[in-house]
N, CA, C and O of each residue as an XYZ file, in Angstrom:
360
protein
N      65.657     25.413     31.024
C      64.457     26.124     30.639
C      63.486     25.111     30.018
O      63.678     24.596     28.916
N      62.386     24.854     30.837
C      61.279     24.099     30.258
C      60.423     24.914     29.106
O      60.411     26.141     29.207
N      59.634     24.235     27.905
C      59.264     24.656     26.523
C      58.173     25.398     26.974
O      57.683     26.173     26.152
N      57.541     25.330     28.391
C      56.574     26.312     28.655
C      57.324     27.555     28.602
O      56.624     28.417     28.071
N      58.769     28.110     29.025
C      59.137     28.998     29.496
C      59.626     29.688     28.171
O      59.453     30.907     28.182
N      60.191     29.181     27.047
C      60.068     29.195     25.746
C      59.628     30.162     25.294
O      60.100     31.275     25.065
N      57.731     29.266     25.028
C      56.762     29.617     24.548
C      56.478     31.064     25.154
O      56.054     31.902     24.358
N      56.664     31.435     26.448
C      55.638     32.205     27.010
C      55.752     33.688     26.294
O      54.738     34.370     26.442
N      56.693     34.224     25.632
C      56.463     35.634     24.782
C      56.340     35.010     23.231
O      56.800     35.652     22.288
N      55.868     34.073     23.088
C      55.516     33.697     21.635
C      54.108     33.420     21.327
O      53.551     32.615     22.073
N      53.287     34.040     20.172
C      52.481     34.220     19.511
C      52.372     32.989     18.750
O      52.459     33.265     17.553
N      52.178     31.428     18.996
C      52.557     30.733     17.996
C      51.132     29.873     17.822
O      50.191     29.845     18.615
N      51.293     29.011     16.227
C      49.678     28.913     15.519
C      50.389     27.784     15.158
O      51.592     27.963     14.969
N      49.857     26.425     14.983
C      50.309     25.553     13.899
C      49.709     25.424     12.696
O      48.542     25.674     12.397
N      50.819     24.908     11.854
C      50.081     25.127     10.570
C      50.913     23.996      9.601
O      52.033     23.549      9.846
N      50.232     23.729      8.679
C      50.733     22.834      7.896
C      51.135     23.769      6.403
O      50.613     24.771      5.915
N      52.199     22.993      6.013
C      53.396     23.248      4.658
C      53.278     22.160      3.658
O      53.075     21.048      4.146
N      53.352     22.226      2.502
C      53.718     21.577      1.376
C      54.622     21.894      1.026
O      54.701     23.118      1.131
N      55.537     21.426      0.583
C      56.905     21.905     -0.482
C      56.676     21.183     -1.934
O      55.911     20.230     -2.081
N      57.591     21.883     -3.181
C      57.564     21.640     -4.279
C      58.015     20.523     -4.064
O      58.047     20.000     -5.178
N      58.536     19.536     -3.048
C      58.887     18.338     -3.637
C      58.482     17.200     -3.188
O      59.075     16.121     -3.169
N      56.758     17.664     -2.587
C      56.218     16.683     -2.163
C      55.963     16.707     -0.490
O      55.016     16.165      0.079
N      57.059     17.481      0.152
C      56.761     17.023      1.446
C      55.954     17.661      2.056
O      55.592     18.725      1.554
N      55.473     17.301      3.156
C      54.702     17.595      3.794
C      55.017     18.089      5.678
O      55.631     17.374      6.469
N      54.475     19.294      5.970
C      55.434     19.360      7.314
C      54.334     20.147      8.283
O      53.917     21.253      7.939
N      53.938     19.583      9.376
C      53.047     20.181     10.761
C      54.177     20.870     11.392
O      55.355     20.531     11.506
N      53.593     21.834     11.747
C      54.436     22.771     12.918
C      53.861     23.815     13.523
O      52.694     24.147     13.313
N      54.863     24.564     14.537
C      54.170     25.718     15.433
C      55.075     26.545     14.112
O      55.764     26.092     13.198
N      54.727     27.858     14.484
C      55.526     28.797     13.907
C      55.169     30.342     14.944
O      54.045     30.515     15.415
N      56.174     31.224     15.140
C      55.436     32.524     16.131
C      55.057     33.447     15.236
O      55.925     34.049     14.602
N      53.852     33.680     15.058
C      52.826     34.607     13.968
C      53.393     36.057     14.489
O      52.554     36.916     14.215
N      54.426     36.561     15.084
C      54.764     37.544     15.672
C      55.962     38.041     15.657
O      56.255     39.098     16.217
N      56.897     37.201     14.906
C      57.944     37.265     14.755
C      58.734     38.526     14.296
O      59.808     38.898     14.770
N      57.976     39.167     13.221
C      58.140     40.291     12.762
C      57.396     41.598     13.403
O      56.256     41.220     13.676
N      57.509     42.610     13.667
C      56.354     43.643     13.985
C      55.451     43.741     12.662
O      56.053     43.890     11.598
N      54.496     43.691     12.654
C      53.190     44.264     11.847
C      52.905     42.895     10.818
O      52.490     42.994      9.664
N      53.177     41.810     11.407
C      53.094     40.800     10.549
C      52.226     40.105     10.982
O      52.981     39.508     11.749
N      51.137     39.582     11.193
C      50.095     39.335     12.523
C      49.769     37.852     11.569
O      49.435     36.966     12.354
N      49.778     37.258      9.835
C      49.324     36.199      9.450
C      50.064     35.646      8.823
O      50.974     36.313      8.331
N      50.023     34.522      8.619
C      51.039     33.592      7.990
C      51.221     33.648      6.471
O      51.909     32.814      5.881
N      50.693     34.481      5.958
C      50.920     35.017      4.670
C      51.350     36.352      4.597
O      51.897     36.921      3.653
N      50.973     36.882      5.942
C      52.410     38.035      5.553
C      53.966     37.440      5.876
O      54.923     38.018      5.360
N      54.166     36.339      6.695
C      55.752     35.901      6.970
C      55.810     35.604      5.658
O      56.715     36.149      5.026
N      55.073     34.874      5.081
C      55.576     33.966      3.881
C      55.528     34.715      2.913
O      56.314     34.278      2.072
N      54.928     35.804      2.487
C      54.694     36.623      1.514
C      56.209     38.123      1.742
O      56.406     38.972      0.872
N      56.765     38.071      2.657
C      57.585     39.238      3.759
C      59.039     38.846      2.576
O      59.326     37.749      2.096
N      59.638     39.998      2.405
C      60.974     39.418      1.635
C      62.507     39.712      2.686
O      63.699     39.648      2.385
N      62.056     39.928      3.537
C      62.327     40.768      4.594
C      63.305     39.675      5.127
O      64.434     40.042      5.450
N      62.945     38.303      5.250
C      63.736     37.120      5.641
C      63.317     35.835      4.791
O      62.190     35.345      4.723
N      64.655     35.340      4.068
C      64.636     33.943      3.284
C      64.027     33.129      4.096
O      63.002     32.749      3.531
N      64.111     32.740      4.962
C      63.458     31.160      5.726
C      62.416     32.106      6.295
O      62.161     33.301      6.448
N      61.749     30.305      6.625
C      60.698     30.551      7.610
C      60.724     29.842      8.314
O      60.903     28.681      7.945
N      60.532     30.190      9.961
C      61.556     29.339     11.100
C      60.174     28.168     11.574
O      59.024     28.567     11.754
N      60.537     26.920     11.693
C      59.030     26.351     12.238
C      59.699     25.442     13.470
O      60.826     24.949     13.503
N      58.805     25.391     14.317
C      58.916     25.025     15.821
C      58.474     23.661     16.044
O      57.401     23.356     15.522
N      59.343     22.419     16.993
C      58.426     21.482     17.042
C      57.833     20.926     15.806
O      56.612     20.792     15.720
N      58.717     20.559     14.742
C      57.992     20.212     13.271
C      58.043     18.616     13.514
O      58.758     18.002     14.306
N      56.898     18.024     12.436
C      56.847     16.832     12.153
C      56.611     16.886     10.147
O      55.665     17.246      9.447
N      58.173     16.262      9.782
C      57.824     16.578      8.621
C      57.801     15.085      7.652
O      58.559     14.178      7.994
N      57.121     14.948      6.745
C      56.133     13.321      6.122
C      56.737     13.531      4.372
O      56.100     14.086      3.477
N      58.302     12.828      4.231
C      58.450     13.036      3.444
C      57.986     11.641      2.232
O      57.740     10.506      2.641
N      57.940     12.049      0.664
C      57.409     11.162     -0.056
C      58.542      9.737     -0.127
O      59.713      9.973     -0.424
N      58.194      8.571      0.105
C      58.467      7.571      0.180
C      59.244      7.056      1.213
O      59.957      6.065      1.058
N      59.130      7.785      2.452
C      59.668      7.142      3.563
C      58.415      6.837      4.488
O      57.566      7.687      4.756
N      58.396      5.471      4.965
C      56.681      5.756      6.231
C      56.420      6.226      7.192
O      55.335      6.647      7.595
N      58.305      6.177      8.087
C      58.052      7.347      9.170
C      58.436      8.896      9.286
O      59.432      9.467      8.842
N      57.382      9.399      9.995
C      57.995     10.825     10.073
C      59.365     11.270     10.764
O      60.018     10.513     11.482
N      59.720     12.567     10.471
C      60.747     13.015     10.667
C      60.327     14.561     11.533
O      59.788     15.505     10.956
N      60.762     14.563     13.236
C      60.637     15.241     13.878
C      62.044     15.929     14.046
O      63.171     15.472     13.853
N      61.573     17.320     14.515
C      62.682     18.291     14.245
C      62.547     19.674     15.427
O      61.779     20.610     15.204
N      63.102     19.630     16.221
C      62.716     20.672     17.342
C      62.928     22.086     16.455
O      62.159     22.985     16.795
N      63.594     22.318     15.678
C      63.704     23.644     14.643
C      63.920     23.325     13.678
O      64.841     22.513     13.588
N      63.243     23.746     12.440
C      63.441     23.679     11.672
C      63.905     24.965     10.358
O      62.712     25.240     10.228
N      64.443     25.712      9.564
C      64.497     26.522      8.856
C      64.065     25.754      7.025
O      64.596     24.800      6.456
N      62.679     26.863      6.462
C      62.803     26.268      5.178
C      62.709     27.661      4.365
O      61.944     28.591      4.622
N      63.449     27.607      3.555
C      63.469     28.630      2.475
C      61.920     28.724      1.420
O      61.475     28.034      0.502
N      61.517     29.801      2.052
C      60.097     30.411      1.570
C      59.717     29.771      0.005
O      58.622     29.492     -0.484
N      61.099     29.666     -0.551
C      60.972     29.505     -2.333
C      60.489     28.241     -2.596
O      60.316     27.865     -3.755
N      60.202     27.396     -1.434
C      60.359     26.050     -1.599
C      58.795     25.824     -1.867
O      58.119     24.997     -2.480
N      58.581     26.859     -1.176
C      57.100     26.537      0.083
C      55.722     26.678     -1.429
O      55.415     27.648     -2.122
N      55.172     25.138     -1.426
C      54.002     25.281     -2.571
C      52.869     25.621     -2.020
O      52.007     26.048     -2.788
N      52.590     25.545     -0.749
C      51.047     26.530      0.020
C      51.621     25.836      1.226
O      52.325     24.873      1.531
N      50.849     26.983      1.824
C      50.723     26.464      3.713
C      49.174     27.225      3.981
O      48.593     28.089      3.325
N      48.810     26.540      5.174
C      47.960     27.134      5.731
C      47.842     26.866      7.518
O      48.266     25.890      8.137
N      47.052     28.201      8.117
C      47.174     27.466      9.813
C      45.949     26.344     10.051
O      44.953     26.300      9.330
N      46.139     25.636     10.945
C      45.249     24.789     11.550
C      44.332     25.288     11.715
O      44.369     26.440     11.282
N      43.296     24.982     12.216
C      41.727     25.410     12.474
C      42.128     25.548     14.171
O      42.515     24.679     14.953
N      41.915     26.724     14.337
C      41.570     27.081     15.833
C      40.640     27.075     16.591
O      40.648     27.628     17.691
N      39.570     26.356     16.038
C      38.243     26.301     16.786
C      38.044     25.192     17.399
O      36.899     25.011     17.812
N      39.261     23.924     17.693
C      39.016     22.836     18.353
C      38.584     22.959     19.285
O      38.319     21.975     19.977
């Protein structure tokens, strides 16, 4: 199964993460995951599920220079110091 075939019933947005301990992490995530959850502050705000699943991550932790890619990733919401999605108007 090629990642087009994947993707194709997924709703997904990238968006960038901070964690309390500095790091930093780009990813897809599927804004759809849940029924009636349509923004990335209702997943993250949802108590409904501990993690939050991110797709295709590239994550930039403090004092290493290269990144760290991750075809899935799971991070526990508690961690999470803001996120926001990318700008979709490229």
């Amino acid at each position: 199964m090629d990642d087009h075939e994947f993707f194709r019933d997924m709703n997904t947005r990238t968006i960038r993460i901070n964690l309390v301990d500095g790091t930093q992490i780009n990813a897809s995530i599927n804004i759809d995951r849940q029924p009636g959850y349509s923004r990335l502050s209702d997943l993250i705000s949802s108590d409904r599920e501990p993690f939050l699943v991110l797709i295709n991550s590239t994550m930039y932790k403090p004092g290493f220079d290269n990144p760290i890619k991750h075809e899935t990733l799971f991070i526990n919401k508690e961690h999470i110091l803001w996120a926001t999605p990318e700008d979709q108007q490229k």
